[in-house]
C-alpha positions in Angstrom: 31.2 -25.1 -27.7 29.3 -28.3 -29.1 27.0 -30.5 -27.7 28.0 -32.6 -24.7 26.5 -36.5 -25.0 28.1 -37.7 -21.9 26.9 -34.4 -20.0 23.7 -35.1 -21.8 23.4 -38.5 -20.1 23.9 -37.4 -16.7 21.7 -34.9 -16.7 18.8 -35.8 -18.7 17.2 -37.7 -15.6 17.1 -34.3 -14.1 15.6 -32.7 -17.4 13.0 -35.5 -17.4 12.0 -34.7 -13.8 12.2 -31.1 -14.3 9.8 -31.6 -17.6 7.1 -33.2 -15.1 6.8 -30.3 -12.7 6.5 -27.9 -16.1 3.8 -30.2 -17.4 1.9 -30.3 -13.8 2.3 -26.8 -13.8 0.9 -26.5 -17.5 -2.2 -28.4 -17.0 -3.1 -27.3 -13.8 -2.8 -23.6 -15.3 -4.3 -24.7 -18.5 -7.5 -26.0 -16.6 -8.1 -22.9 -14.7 -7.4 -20.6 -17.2 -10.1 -22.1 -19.4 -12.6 -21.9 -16.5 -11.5 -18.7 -15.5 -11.3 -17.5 -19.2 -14.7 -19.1 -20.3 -16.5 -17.6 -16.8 -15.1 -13.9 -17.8 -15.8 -14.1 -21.2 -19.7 -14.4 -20.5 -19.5 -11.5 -18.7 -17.9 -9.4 -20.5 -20.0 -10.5 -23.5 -23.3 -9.6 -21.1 -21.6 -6.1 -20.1 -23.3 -5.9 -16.4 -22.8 -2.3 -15.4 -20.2 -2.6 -12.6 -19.3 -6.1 -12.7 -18.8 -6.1 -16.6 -16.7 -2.5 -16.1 -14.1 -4.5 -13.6 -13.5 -8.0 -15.6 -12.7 -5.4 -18.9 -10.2 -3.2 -16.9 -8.9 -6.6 -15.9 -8.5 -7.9 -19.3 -6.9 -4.9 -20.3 -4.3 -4.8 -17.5 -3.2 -8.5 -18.1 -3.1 -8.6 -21.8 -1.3 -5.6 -22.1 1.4 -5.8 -19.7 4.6 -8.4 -19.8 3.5 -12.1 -17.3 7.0 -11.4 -15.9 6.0 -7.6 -14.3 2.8 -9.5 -13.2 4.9 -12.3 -11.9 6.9 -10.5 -9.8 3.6 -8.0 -8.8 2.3 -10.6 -7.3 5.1 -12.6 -6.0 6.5 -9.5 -3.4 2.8 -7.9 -3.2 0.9 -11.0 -2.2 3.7 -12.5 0.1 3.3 -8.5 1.6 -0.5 -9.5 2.7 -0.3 -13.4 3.2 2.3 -16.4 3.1 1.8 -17.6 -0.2 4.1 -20.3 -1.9 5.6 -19.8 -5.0 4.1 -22.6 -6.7 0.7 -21.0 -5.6 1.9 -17.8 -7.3 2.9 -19.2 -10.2 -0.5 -20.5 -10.9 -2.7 -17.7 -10.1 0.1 -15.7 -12.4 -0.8 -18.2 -15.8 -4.3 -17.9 -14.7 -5.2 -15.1 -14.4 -2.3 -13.5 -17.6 -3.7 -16.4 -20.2 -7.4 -16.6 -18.7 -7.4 -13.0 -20.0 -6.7 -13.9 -23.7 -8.7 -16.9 -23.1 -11.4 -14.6 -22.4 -11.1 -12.5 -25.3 -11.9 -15.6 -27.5 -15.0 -16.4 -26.0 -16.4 -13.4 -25.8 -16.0 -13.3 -29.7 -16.9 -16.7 -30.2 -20.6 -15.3 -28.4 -20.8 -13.0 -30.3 -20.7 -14.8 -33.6 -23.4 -16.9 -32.3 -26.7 -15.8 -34.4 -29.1 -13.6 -32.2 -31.8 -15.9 -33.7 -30.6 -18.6 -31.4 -31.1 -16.9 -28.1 -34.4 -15.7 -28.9 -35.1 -18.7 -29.6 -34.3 -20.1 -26.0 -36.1 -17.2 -24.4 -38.9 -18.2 -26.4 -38.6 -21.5 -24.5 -38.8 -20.1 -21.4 -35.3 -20.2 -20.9 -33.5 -17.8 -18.4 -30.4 -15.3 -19.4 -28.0 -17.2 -17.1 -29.6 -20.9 -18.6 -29.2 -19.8 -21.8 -26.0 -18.2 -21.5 -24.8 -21.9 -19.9 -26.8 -24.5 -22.0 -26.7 -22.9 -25.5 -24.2 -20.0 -25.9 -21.3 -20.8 -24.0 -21.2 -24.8 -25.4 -21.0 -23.2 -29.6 -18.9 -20.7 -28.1 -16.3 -22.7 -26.9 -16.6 -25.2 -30.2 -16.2 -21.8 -32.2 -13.0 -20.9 -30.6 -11.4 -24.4 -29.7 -8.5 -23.8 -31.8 -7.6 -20.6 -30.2 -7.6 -22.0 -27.1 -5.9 -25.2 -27.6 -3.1 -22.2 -29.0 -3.3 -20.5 -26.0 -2.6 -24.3 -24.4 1.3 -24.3 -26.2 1.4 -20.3 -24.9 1.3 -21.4 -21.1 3.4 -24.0 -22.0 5.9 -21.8 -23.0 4.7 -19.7 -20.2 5.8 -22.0 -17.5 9.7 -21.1 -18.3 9.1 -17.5 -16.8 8.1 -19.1 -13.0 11.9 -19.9 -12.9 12.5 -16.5 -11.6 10.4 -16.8 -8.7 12.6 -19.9 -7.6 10.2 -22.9 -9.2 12.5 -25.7 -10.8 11.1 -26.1 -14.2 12.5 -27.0 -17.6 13.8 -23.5 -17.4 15.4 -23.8 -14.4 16.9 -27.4 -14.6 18.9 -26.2 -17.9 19.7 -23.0 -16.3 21.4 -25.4 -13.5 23.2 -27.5 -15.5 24.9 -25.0 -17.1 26.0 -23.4 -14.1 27.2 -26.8 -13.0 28.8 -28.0 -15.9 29.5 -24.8 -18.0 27.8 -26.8 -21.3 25.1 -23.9 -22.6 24.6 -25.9 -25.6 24.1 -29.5 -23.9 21.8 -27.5 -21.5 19.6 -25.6 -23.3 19.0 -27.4 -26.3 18.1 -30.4 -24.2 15.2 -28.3 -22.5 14.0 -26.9 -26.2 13.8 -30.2 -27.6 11.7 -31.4 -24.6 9.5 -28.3 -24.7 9.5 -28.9 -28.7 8.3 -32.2 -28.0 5.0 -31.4 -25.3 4.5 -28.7 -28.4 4.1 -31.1 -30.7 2.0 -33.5 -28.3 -0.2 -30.7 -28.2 -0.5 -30.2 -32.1 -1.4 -34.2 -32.0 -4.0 -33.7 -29.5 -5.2 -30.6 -31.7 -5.5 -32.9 -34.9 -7.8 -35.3 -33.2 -9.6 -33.0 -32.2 -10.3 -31.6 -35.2 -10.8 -34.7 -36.7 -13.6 -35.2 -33.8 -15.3 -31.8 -34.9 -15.0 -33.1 -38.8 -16.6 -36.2 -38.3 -19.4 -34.7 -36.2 -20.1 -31.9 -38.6 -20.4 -34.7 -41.3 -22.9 -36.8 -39.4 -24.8 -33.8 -39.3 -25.3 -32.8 -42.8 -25.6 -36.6 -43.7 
C-alpha cells in the first residue's frame, strides 16, 4: 500500500483538530507534572519519616510499572468510587506516571546543590521550608531543565496511550481513518509527521532556552 494524497486531503482537517486536543492534553499534563514532580522531589530529597516513606513507594510504583496498566487502574477503579470523565483520567494518569520521573530529577538536582549553600541560608535566619523554596528548589530546577524539557517530548508521546480509554487524539484520529478508509500508510504516517513536528517544536524551544542559560552564565563571569 502507498501513501494516499487525496485520502491525505480529506482527512488532514481531522488530524489537525485531533493534534489540538493532543497538545491541550500535553501541556495541561506537562504543567502539572512539573508542579507535581518539583513539589515530590523536595520531599523525597528532605526524607520526612512517614510522609517521605509514601511519596518513595509512589515513585517506585509509577516508574516501574507500564502508563497503560496505570491507565486502565485508574480508569475502571476510580469510575468504581466516583464519576470521573475520561479526559480527567487521562490527566491525573500523565501526572502522576511522568511527575514521578520528573521527581527523580529534582531530587538529584538538590542534591548536587553544595551543602555550603544551605548553611549558608540558615545562617541568615532562613527556615528549612524558605530555604528549600527560595534557594534550593530555583538551582534545582536550572540543574535539571534539560531533563525535564525531555520528559516534555515523553508526555507527548504519552498522550497516544489515552486513546484506549476512548479520548480522540492524534492516536486515535489515525486509528479512525484507517478504519474508514483502509489507508494504514496515509493514516499513520500523517499522525507521526505531526507528532515529529510538536517534537521538534519542542527541541526549538529547548535551544532557546539554552541559549537563555548561556547568555546568563556569561554575564555572570563577565
Amino acid at each position: 500500500m502507498t501513501f494516499n494524497w487525496r485520502v491525505f486531503q480529506t482527512t488532514l482537517p481531522d488530524f489537525l483538530w485531533a493534534a489540538g486536543v493532543t497538545v491541550r492534553y500535553a501541556i495541561v499534563a506537562i504543567i502539572l507534572a512539573v508542579i507535581w514532580g518539583i513539589m515530590i522531589g523536595a520531599v523525597n530529597f528532605r526524607r520526612p519519616k512517614v510522609i517521605g516513606a509514601i511519596t518513595r513507594a509512589y515513585v517506585c510504583f509509577f516508574r516501574e510499572t507500564p502508563l497503560l496498566v496505570q491507565i486502565y487502574f485508574l480508569f475502571y477503579g476510580l469510575s468504581r468510587i466516583m464519576p470521573v470523565s475520561a479526559s480527567v483520567i487521562g490527566i491525573l494518569a500523565l501526572v502522576l506516571n511522568d511527575g514521578a520521573f520528573i521527581a527523580e530529577n529534582v531530587r538529584g538536582g538538590l542534591q548536587s546543590i553544595s551543602k555550603g549553600q544551605e548553611e549558608a541560608a540558615y545562617a541568615l535566619g532562613f527556615s528549612k521550608l524558605q530555604t528549600l523554596i527560595y534557594f534550593l528548589i530555583p538551582q534545582a530546577v536550572v540543574k535539571v531543565q534539560d531533563s525535564i524539557m525531555n520528559m516534555v517530548s515523553i508526555i507527548i508521546k504519552d498522550t497516544s496511550l489515552l486513546m484506549w480509554i476512548t479520548i480522540t487524539e492524534l492516536t486515535y484520529m489515525a486509528h479512525r481513518v484507517n478504519s474508514k478508509y483502509y489507508q494504514p500508510v496515509t493514516a499513520y504516517v500523517t499522525a507521526a509527521a505531526i507528532y515529529m513536528i510538536l517534537f521538534l517544536a519542542v527541541q526549538g524551544i529547548k535551544k532557546l532556552m539554552d541559549r537563555r542559560s548561556q547568555k546568563k552564565y556569561e554575564l555572570s563571569r563577565s
